[in-house]
N, C-alpha and C positions, 0 to 999 in steps of 0.2 A: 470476916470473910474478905479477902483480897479480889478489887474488881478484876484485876487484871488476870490471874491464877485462876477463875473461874473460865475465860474462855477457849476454847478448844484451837490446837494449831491446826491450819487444815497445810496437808503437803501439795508440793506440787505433783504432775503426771511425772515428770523426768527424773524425782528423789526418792533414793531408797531410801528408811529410813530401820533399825535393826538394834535390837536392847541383847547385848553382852554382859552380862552379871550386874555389873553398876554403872557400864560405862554404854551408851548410847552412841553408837553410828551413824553417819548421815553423810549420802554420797548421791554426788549431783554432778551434773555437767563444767558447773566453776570449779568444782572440786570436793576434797573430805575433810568433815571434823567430826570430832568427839568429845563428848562431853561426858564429864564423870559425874551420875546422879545417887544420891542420899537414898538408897528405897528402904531404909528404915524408918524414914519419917514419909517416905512419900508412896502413891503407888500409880505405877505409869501404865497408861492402857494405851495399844498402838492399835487400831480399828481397822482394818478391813486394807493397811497403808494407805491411809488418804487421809487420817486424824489423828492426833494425838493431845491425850487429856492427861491430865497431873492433878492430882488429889493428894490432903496430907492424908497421913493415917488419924491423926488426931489433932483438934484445932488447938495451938496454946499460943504465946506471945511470937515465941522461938520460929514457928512455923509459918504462921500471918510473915512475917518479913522474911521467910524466904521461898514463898510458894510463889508469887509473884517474879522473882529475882531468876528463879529456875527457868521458871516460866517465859519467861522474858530473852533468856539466854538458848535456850532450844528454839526459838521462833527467829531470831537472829542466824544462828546457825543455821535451819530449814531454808529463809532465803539469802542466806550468803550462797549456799550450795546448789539453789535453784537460776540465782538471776545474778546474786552478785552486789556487792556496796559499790560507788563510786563516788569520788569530789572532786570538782573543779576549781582550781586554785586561778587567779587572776594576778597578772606583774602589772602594776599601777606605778609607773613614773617614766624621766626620761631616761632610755639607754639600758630600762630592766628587760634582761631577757632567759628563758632557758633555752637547754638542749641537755638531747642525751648523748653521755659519754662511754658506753657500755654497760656496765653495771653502776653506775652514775651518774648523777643528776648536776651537773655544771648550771650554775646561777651564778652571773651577773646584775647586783642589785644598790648597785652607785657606789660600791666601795672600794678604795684603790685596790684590792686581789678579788679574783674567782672564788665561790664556795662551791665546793664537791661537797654534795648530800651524795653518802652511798644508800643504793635503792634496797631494802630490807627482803628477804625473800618470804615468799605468800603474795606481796604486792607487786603492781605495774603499773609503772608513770609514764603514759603518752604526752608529749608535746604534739598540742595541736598547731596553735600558731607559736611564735619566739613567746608571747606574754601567755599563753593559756597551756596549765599543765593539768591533766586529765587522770587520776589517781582511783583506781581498782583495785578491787579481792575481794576475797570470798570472806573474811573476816570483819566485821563492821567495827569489833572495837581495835584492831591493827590498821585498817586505812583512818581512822578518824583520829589517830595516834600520829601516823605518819604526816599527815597534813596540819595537824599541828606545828610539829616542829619544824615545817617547810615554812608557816606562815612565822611561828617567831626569829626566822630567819631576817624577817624587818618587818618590824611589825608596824601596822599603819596611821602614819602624822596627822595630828587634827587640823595642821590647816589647809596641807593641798590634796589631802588622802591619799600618798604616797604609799605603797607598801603591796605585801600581798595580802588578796583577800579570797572568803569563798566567792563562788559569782551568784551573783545576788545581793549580797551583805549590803547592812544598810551602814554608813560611813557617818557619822554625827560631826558636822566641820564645825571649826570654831572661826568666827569673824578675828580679823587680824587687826595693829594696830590701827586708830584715827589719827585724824591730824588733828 
């Protein structure tokens, strides 16, 4: 039995949520996705709109690793569509900064030229201050995608923890030479 695939999504008041042959609807204030589900192996109960439960049809190896996975991926979806993913990226050194350039993310990160990140659509990168950039959508594996590749943009030195990080992160420094 999968812990996770046994328990029930609950939706929010604001999200529709609507089963189309295989493909599952789910439309919220952040916005819409869809998701294509297997109901040969599974079967989707949508309650009253305020729950939705996923059951296989029959327990086997195949099933156990993706009842969870489904599972996991429609509750994702429900609060991207309701509230929304965000992450906070921090500029940690001297003279790192952003700004946005239109459809463009301009960083300055101590190296003699500019990097233009182009911002991906579904996402949206607020700059808060020059060092704090603010990363939204309704899709939680496309923002944690995109903040990736912003953070190995430079990624953070173990002795002065230079770099970008989430905010929060814990930074592990390494003591520098002795005399």
């Amino acid at each position: 039995m999968s812990k996770i695939g046994k328990i029930n999504i609950s939706i929010p008041e604001k999200v529709k949520v609507a089963l189309a042959g295989n493909i599952l609807n789910i439309e919220g204030p952040q916005g819409k996705s869809s998701i294509n589900i297997d109901l040969e192996i599974f079967n989707l109960d949508i309650k009253d709109g305020k729950e939705i439960s996923l059951k296989p049809k029959k327990i086997n190896e195949n099933t156990k690793r993706l009842w969870g996975m489904n599972r996991s991926l429609i509750n994702n979806a429900v609060i991207g569509s309701g509230s929304g993913y965000e992450k906070i990226l921090e500029l940690v050194g001297v003279g790192y900064r952003a700004a946005l350039k239109g459809n463009q993310l301009n960083l300055q990160l101590g190296y003699s030229h500019d990097i233009n990140f182009d911002i991906p659509q579904g996402v949206k990168i607020a700059v808060e201050k020059q060092t704090t950039l603010k990363i939204t959508g309704n899709d939680k594996q496309q923002v944690g995608s995109v903040a990736s590749k912003i953070k190995t943009l430079r990624k953070i030195e173990p002795y002065k923890g230079k770099g970008i990080r989430e905010k929060g992160q814990y930074v592990l420094k390494k003591e520098g030479k002795k005399k």
